[in-house]
C-alpha positions in Angstrom: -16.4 25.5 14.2 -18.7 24.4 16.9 -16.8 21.5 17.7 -13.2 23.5 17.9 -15.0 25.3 20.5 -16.4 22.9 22.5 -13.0 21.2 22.0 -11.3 24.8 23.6 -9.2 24.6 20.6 -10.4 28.1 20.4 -12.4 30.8 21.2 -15.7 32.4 20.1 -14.1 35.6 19.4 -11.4 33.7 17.3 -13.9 32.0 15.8 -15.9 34.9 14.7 -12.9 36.3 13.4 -11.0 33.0 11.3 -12.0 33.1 7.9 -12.6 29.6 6.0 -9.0 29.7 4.9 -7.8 29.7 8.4 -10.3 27.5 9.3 -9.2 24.5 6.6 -5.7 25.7 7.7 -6.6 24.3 11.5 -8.3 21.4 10.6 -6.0 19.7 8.2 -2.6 20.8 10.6 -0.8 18.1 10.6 -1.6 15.6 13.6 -4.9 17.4 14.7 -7.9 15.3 14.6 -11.9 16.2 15.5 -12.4 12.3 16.4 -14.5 11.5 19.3 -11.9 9.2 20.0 -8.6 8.3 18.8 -8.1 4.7 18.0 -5.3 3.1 18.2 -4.2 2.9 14.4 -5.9 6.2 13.6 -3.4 7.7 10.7 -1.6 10.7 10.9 -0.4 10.1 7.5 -1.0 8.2 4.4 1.4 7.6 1.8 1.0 5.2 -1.6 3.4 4.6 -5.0 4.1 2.0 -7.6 7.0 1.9 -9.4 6.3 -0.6 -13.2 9.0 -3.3 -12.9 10.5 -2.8 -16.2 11.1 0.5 -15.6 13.2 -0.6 -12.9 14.9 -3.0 -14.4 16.0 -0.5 -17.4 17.5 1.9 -14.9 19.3 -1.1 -13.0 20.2 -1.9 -16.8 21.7 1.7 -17.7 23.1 2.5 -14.1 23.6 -0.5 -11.7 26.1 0.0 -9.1 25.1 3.7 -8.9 21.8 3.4 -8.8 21.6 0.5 -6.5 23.6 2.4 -4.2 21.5 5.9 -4.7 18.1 4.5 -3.9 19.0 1.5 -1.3 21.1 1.4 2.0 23.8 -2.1 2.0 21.7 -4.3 3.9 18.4 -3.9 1.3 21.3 -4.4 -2.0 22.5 -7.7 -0.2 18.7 -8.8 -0.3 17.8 -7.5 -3.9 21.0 -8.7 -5.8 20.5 -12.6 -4.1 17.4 -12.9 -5.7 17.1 -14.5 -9.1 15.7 -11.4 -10.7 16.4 -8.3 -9.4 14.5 -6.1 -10.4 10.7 -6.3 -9.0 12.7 -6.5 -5.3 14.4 -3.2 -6.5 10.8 -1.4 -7.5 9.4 -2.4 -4.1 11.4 -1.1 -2.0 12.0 2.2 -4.2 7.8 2.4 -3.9 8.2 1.7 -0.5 10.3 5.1 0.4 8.3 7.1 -1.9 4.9 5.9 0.1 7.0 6.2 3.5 8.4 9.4 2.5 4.0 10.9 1.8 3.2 9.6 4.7 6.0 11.4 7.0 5.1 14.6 5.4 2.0 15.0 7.6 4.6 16.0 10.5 6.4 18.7 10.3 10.3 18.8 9.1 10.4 15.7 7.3 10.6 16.9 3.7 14.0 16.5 3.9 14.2 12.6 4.3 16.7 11.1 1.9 16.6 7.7 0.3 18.9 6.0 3.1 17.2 7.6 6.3 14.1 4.5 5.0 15.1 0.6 5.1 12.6 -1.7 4.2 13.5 -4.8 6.3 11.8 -8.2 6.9 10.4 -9.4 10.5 11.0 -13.3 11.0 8.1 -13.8 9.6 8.7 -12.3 6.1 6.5 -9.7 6.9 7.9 -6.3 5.4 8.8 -3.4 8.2 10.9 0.0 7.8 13.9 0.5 9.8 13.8 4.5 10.6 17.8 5.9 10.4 18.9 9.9 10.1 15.7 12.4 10.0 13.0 9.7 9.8 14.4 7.9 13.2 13.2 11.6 14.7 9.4 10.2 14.3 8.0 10.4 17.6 8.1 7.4 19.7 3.9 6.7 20.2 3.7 7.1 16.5 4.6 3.6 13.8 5.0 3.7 10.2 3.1 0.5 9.2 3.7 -1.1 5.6 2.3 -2.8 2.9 4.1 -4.0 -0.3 3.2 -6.0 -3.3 4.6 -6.4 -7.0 2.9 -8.8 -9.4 1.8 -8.4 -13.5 4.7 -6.1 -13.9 3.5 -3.2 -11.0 5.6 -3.0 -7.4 3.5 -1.1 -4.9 3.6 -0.1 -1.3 1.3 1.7 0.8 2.4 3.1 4.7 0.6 4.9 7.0 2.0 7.0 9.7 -0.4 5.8 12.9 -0.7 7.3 15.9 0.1 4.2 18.2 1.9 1.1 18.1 -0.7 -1.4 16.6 -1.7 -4.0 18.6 -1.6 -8.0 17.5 -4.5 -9.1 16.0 -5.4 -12.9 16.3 -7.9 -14.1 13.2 -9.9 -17.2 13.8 -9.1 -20.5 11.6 -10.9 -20.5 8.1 -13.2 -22.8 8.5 -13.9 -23.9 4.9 -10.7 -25.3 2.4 -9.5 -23.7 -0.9 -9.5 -26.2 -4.1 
């Protein structure tokens, strides 16, 4: 409490007067933070999923064309159906909306993002990005949705975090020992 009122976030009579409820209520409203300081990729939202690859490929086996189209927009099935095996690219990027679509929920009016309004993309690079259409292209403009994704021994994953800022570039220094 002491710091929401040496914050002004409210005042000793409301303080007296909020009960813990209230209180919690406050502190975990989505997009308040007690930080000293905000950093630049401080979260606003965290979301994580994995989706097991053969679980994948038995619904691309019983639905296909339906379910391709349900869960991904026509740019991300050009993608998965040109590579040899379908079906981990499929699990990604259904994990991938289901950790983007957590994440978003930390700001208000997003539980009704669909499958299409997320896109997972690839930057020039190859690094992975999501390309915000319909509800989720309403995310404020200093906020990012940063993404992770990985599928190996038979798991797709994806985490993504809703930050506050755009992150900046970081620049790693050279290894400076060799892998055998």
């Amino acid at each position: 409490m002491n710091r929401l009122l040496a914050l002004g976030l409210i005042t000793l009579d409301q303080a007296r007067e909020m009960s813990d409820q209230e209180a919690v209520r406050l502190i975990f409203h989505p997009g308040f933070s007690l930080a000293e300081k905000v950093s630049d990729v401080s979260g606003r939202g965290v979301g994580m999923d994995v989706v097991e690859v053969e679980r994948a490929r038995s619904i691309l086996a019983r639905h296909g064309e339906r379910a391709m189209h349900r869960f991904l927009t026509p740019d991300e099935r050009d993608y998965v159906l040109r590579q040899p095996d379908p079906a981990p690219h499929f699990a990604v990027r259904v994990a991938a909306k289901e950790a983007a679509y957590k994440a978003l929920q930390s700001l208000a009016g997003m539980r009704a993002v669909g499958w299409h309004d997320l896109e997972v993309s690839r930057q020039d690079d190859g690094r992975p990005y999501l390309k915000l259409h319909g509800l989720a292209a309403t995310v404020p403009p200093e906020s990012s949705l940063l993404l992770w994704l990985t599928h190996a021994h038979g798991v797709a994953g994806a985490v993504a975090i809703l930050s506050r800022t755009q992150p900046k570039p970081i620049r790693l220094p050279r290894p400076t020992f060799q892998l055998r």
